[in-house]
C-alpha positions as CSV (number, residue, x, y, z in Angstrom):
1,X,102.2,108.2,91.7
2,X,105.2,105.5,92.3
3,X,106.4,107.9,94.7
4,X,103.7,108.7,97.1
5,X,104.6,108.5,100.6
6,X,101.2,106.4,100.9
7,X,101.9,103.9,98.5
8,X,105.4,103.3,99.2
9,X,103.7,102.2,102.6
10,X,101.3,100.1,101.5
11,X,103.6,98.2,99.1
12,X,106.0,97.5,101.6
13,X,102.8,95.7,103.3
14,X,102.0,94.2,100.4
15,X,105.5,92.7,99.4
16,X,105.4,91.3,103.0
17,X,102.0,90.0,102.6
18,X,103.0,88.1,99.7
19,X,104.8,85.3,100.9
20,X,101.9,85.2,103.8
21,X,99.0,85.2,101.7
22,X,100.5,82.3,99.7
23,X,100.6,79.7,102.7
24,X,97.5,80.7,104.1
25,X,94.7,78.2,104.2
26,X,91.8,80.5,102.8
27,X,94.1,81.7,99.4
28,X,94.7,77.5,98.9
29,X,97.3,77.9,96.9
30,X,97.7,74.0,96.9
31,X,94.2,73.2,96.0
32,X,95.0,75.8,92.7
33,X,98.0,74.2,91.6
34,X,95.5,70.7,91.9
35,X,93.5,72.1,89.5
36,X,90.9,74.2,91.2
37,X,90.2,78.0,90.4
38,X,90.2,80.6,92.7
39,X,86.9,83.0,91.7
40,X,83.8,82.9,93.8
41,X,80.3,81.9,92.4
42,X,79.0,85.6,92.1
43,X,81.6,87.1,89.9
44,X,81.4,83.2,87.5
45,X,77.8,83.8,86.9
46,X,78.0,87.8,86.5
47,X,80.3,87.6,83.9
48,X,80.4,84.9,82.4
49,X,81.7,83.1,79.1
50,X,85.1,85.0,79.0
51,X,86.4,82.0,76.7
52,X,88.1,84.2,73.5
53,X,88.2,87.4,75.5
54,X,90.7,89.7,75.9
55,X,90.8,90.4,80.1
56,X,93.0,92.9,82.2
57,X,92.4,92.3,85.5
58,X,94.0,95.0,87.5
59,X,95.3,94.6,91.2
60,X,95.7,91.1,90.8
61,X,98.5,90.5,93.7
62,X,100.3,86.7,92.9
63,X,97.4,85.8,89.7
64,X,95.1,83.3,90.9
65,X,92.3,85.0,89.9
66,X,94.2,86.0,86.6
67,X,95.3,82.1,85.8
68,X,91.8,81.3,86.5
69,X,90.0,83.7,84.3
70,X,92.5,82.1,81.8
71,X,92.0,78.0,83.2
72,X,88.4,79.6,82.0
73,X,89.7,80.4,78.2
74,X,90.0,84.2,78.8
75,X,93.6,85.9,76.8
76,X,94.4,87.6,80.2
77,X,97.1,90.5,81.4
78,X,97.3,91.0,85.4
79,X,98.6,93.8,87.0
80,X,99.9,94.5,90.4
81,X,102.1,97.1,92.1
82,X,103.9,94.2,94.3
83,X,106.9,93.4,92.1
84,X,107.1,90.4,94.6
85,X,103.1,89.3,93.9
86,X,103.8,89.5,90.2
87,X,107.2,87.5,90.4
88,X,105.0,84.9,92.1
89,X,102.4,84.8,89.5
90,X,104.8,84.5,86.9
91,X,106.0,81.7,88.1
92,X,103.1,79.7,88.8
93,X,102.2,81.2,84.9
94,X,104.9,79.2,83.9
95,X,104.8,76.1,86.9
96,X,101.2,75.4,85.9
97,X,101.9,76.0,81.6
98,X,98.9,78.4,82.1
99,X,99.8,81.6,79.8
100,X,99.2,84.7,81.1
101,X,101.0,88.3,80.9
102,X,101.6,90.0,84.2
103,X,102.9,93.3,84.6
104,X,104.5,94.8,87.5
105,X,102.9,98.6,87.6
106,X,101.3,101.5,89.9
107,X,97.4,101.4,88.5
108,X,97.7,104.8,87.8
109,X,100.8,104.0,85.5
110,X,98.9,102.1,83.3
111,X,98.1,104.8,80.5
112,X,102.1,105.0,80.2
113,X,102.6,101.5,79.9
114,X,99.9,99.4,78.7
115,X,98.5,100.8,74.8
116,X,95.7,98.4,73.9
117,X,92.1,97.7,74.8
118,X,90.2,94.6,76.0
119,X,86.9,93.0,76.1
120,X,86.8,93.0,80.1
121,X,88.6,94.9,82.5
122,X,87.8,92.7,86.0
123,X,88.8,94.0,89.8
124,X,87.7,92.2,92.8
125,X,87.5,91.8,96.6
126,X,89.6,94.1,98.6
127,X,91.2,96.8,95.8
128,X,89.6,100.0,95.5
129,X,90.0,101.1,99.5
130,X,93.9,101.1,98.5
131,X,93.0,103.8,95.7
132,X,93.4,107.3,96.3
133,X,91.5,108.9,93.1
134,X,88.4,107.3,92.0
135,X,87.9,109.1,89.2
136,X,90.9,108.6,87.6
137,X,90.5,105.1,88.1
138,X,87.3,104.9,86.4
139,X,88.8,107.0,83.6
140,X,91.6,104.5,83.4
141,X,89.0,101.5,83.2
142,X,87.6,103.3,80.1
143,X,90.4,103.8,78.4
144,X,91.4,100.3,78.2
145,X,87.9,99.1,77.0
146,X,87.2,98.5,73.8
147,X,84.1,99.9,72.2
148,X,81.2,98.3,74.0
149,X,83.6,95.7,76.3
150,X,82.7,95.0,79.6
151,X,83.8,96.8,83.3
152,X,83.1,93.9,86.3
153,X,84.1,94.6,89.8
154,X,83.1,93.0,93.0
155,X,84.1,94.5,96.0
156,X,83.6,95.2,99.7
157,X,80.5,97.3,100.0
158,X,81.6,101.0,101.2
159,X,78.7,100.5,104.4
160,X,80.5,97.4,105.5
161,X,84.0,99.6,106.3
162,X,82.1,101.5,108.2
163,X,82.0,98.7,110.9
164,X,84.9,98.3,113.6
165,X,85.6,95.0,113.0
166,X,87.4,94.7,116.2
167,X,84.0,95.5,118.3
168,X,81.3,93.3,119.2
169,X,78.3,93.9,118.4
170,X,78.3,95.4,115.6
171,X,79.4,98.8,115.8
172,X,80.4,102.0,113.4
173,X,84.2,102.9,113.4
174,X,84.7,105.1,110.7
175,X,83.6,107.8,108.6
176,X,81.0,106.9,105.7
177,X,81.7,110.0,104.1
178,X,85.7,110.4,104.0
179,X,86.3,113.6,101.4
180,X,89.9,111.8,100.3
181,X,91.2,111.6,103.6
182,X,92.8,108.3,103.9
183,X,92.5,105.9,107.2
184,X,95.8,105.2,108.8
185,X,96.1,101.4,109.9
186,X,98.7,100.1,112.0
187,X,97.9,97.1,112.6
188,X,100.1,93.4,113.1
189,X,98.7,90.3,111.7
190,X,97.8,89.5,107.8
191,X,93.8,89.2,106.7
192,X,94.8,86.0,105.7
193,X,96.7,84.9,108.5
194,X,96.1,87.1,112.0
195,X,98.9,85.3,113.8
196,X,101.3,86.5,111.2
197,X,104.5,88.8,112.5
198,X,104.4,91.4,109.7
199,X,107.1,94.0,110.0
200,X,105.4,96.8,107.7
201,X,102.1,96.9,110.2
202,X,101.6,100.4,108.6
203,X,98.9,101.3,105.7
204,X,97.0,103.5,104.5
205,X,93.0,103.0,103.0
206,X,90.3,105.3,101.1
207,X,86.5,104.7,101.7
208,X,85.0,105.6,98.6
209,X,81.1,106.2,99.2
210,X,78.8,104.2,96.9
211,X,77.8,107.8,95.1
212,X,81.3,107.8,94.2
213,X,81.8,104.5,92.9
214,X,78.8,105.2,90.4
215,X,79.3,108.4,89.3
216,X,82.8,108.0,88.4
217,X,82.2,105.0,86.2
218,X,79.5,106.9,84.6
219,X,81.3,110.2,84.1
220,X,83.9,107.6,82.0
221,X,81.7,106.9,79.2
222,X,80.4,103.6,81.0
223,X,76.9,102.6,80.9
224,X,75.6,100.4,84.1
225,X,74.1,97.4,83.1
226,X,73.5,96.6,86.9
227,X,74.1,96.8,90.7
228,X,73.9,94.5,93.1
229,X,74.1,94.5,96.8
230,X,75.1,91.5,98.8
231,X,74.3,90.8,103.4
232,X,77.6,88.9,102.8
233,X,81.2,89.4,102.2
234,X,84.4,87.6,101.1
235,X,86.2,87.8,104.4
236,X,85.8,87.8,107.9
237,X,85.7,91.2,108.8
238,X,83.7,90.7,111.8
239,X,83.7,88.5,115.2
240,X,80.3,87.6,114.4
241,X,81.0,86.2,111.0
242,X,81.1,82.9,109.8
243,X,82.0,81.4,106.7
244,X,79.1,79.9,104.6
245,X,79.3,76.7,102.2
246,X,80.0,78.8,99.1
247,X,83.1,80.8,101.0
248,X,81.6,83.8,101.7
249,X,81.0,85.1,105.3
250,X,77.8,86.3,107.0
251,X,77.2,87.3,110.1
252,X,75.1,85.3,112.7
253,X,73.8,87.3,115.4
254,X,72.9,90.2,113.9
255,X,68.9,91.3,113.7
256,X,68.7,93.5,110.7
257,X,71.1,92.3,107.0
258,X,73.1,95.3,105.5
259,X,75.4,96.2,102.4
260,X,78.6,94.0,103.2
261,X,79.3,93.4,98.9
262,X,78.2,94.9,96.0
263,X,79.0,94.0,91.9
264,X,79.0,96.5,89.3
265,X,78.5,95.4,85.7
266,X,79.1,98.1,83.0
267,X,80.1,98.2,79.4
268,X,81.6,101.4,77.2
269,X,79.2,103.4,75.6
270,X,79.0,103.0,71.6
């Protein structure tokens, strides 16, 4: 799929987002290189003791997450289709004398590539809207999980892109039920830095109903251990947001809570 007119657009984004994302207050890069990891409370207490493990975390963009996961004890591998992201983990990889294998790859490249299996395969926060084929990705997921390892993601809740995050109050923008059809964005300004003057302001997005999201991972020979829904989410996606002690962002005004997160725990079947 390298040569999809789709994600040759959203790369170019992402290469330029790269450089962005790395100076902007809310990634803290500084604060990481200190000695601080990047992963939010949920996904620590979800899954827990990685120390020993084999981990492929997949969509990483520049590795904090990865580098933390191994700060943590965890034998990780990150992957990423930004040549520029991975360059810039590698780096900090060696900077910070943190070992950790990054990979510069298309997800859907992986069963070409990559031949081995791992204890935990780990995606979070922002990756599966840029994904065109859920089912393949799922498929892909169990194919690089060892007999019984374990499939973590936490992600932006499919309800919560339904919202126009550019209305106030809240409001629905977009379809719930999309059928493949992919969202065209073109938009200036980074999600990490909105006064940023990005070039590529094109991309392309997938909304992947929750009924999706399940029965693809179960169709791949993955057992559900749970699912959890979260009134919060790991950006501010909304005017009426704001950010809470622990990082996340809730709204404030708003009289009813809704899906803005969910986590998906799962392990291969026996």
């Amino acid at each position: 799929m390298n040569g999809d007119k789709y994600f040759e657009t959203n790369l170019r984004r992402w290469n330029e987002l790269v450089d962005i994302n790395a100076k902007a207050k809310s990634y803290d890069l500084e604060g990481f290189k200190s000695g601080n990891i990047s992963l939010f409370p949920i996904e620590l207490e979800e899954l827990g003791d990685v120390k020993g493990k084999s981990l492929l975390h997949l969509q990483c963009h520049f590795g904090m997450d990865t580098l933390s996961w191994a700060k943590l004890g965890a034998k990780a591998t990150g992957i990423d289709f930004s040549e520029k992201a991975i360059n810039l983990a590698k780096s900090l990889s060696r900077e910070l004398n943190i070992p950790v294998r990054f990979i510069n790859a298309n997800l859907y490249d992986i069963p070409s590539i990559l031949n081995e299996q791992f204890d935990i395969v780990f995606t979070s926060y922002g990756t599966i809207c840029w994904l065109p084929d859920i089912v393949k990705w799922a498929q892909i997921i169990s194919n690089c999980l060892k007999t019984d390892g374990i499939f973590y993601i936490i992600d932006g809740h499919p309800f919560g892109f339904i919202i126009d995050e550019n209305q106030e109050p809240f409001k629905v923008g977009f379809n719930y039920f999309s059928e493949g059809t992919p969202v065209f964005f073109d938009e200036g300004g980074a999600y990490a830095d909105p006064s940023a003057d990005l070039k590529n302001q094109a991309s392309y997005q997938w909304d992947h109903p929750m009924s999706d999201i399940i029965n693809a991972i179960l169709n791949a020979d993955l057992e559900i251990d749970f699912l959890h829904e979260f009134p919060f989410t790991f950006f501010n996606i909304h005017p009426d947001m704001k950010i809470r002690e622990d990082g996340y962002w809730e709204f404030q005004n708003l009289k009813f809570s809704v899906p803005m997160m969910f986590s998906i725990k799962a392990h291969k079947k026996i």
